[in-house]
N, C-alpha and C positions, 0 to 999 in steps of 0.2 A: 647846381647840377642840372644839366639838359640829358631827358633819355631821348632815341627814337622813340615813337608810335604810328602806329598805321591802323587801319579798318581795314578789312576784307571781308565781302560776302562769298561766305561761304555754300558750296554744293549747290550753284547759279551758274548761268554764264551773262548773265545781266546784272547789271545794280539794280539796289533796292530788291532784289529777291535774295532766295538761300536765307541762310545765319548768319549774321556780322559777328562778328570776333576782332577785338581788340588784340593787337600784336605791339608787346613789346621787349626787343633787345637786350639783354644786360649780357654787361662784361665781368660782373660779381655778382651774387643777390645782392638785395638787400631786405632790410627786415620783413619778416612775414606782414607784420602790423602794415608797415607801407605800402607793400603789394593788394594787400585787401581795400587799406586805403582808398587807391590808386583807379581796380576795381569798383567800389562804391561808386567813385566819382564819373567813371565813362558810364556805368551801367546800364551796359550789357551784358545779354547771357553771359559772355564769360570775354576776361581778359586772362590773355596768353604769356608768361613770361618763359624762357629757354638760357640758359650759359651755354657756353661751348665748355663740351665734356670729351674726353676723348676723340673719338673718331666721328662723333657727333655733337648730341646736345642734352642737356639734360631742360625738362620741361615741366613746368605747375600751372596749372589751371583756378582762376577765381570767378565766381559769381559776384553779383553785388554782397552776397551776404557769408560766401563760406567757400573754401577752398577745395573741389573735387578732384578724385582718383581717377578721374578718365573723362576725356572730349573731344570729341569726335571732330567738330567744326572748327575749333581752336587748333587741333594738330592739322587741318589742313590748311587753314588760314595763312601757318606759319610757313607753311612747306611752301605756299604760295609766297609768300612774301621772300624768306633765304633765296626761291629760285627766281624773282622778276628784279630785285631789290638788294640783296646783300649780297649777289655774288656768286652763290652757290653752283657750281659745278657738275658734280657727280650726277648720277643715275636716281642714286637712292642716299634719304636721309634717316638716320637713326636717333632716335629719341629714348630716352630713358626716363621713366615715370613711376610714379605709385603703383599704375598697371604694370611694372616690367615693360620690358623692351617692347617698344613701338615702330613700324619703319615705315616710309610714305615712298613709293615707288612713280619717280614719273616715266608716262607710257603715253600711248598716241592719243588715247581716249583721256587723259588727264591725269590726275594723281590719286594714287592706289592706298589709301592706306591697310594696314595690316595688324590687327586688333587681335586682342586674346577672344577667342567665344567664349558666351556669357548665356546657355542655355538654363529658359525659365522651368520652376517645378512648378506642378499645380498644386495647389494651397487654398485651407480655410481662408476668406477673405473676412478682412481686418473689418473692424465695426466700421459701420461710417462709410464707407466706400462707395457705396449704391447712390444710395441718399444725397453722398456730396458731386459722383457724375451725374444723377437724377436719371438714371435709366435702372431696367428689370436686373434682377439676378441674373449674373455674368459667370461663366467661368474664370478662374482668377487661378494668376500665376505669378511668382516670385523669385526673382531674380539677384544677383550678390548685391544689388543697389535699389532696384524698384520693384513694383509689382507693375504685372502686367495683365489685362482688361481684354478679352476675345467677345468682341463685339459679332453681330451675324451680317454685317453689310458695311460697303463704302459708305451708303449715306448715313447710314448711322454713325461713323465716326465722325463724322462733316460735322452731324448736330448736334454734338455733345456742346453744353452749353454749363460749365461746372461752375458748384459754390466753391469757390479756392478759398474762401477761409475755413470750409468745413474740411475741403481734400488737405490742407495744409493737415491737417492732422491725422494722417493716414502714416503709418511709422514708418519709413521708407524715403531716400532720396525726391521721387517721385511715384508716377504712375504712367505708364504708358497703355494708349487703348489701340487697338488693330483690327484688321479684318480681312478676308480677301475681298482684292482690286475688281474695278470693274475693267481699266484698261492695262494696269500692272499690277503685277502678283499677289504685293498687299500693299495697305494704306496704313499709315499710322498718325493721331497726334500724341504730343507727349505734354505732359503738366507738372511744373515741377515748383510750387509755394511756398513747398519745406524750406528751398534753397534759393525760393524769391524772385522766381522766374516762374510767374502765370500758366503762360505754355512758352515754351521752345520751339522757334521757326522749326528748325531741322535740327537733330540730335542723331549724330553719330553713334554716341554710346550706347541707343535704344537699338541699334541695329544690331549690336553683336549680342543683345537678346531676342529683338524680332527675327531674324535672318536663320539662327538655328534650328526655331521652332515652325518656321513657313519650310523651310529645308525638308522639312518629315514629315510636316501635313500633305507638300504638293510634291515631294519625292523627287527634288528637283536641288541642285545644289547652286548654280546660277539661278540669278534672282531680280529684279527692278521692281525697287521699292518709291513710292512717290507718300512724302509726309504733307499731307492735307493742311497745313496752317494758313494763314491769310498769307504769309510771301512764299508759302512753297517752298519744296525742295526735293530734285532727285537723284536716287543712286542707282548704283548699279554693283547688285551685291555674288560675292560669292563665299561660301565655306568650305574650306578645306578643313579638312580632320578638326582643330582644335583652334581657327583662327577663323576670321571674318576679314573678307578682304572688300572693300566698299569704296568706288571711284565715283570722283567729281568734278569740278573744277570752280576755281574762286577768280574773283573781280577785288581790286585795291579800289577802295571809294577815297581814301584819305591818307595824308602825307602830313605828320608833324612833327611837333617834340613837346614834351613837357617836363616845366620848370619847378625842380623840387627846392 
């Protein structure tokens, strides 16, 4: 059996920057085991697989180590790929996932996705937290998947320099740390060891937790968010009532197949 595969960086307009995201095609699943597999073996943040479901597609996401309810750079990867690659048509595509209904909008400024919000609580922070990003006592907030870290500067998040084998044990998908921007809104990295990904170039799904909560601080519902990792990546966010709507655009680095 030959599937497609493709790479796309994701939330770039250049290779080698953004998120790469592993895109691949099926015309049926196949076993969860193989999917993880499969994941393991490109290991990357995350690899993408999608069926054609109805009027769309339905979509799962893997890391190298565990299968996630939601990703950001993966569902645009793929929007990128259906619209340069497979054909696709239409305006807008619809994704059905763990998170419920997903839809990626392309517009002149690139592809929009449209994400449930994901506003963080403030919260006792978990043992170990401090210690393992090696910076002071933080305000600390928790979100359906991670906590979240409100640092007091861009350069502070810059120099966050963590023990990921002590953050791996922070109980929680990840951690995300933020702050406000010096030249955009806010800045974020994201670190995620539980699930085997160190940091994360760009993480879409930390938006629709950043994005809510910068929304109330700076009473501002449009937004440009820039994730400080070594390849970077930028968005461009808005919230409406109860969604996070977050545009980018992706580059295809890679064209193949793989022989199962």
């Amino acid at each position: 059996m030959e599937l497609p595969i493709y790479i796309a960086d994701a939330f770039t307009d250049r290779l080698f920057g953004g998120n790469p995201a592993a895109v691949v095609p099926l015309q049926t699943w196949l076993p969860d085991s193989r999917m993880q597999a499969i994941a393991m073996e490109n290991n990357l943040s995350e690899t993408v697989f999608f069926v054609k479901e109805g009027d769309g597609f339905r979509i799962r996401w893997f890391t190298p180590a565990t299968e996630v309810a939601l990703c950001g750079h993966a569902t645009l990867a793929s929007a990128h790929i259906l619209y340069t690659e497979l054909g696709w048509k239409a305006d807008s595509i619809a994704f059905e996932s763990l998170s419920g209904r997903l839809t990626v909008q392309k517009t002149q400024q690139g592809l929009t996705l449209n994400f449930p919000a994901n506003p963080p609580i403030e919260t006792d922070p978990p043992p170990g937290i401090f210690d393992a990003l090696k910076i002071p006592v933080s305000l600390v907030f928790k979100s359906r998947f991670d906590y979240m870290v409100l640092l007091d500067s861009e350069s502070a998040v810059a120099a966050l320099s963590p023990d990921f084998s002590a953050l791996a044990h922070v109980p929680a998908r990840g951690v995300i740390c933020t702050a406000k921007g010096d030249t955009v809104d806010f800045v974020s990295r994201c670190f995620y060891p539980q699930s085997g990904i160190n940091e994360d170039p760009v993480t879409g799904s930390a938006h629709t937790v950043t994005v809510p909560f910068w929304a109330a601080q700076l009473n501002k519902n449009k937004l440009q968010a820039e994730q400080i990792s070594a390849r970077g990546g930028k968005l461009f966010c808005e919230l409406q009532n109860d969604r996070v709507l977050m545009t980018g655009t992706a580059v295809t680095y890679l064209k193949g197949s793989i022989t199962l």
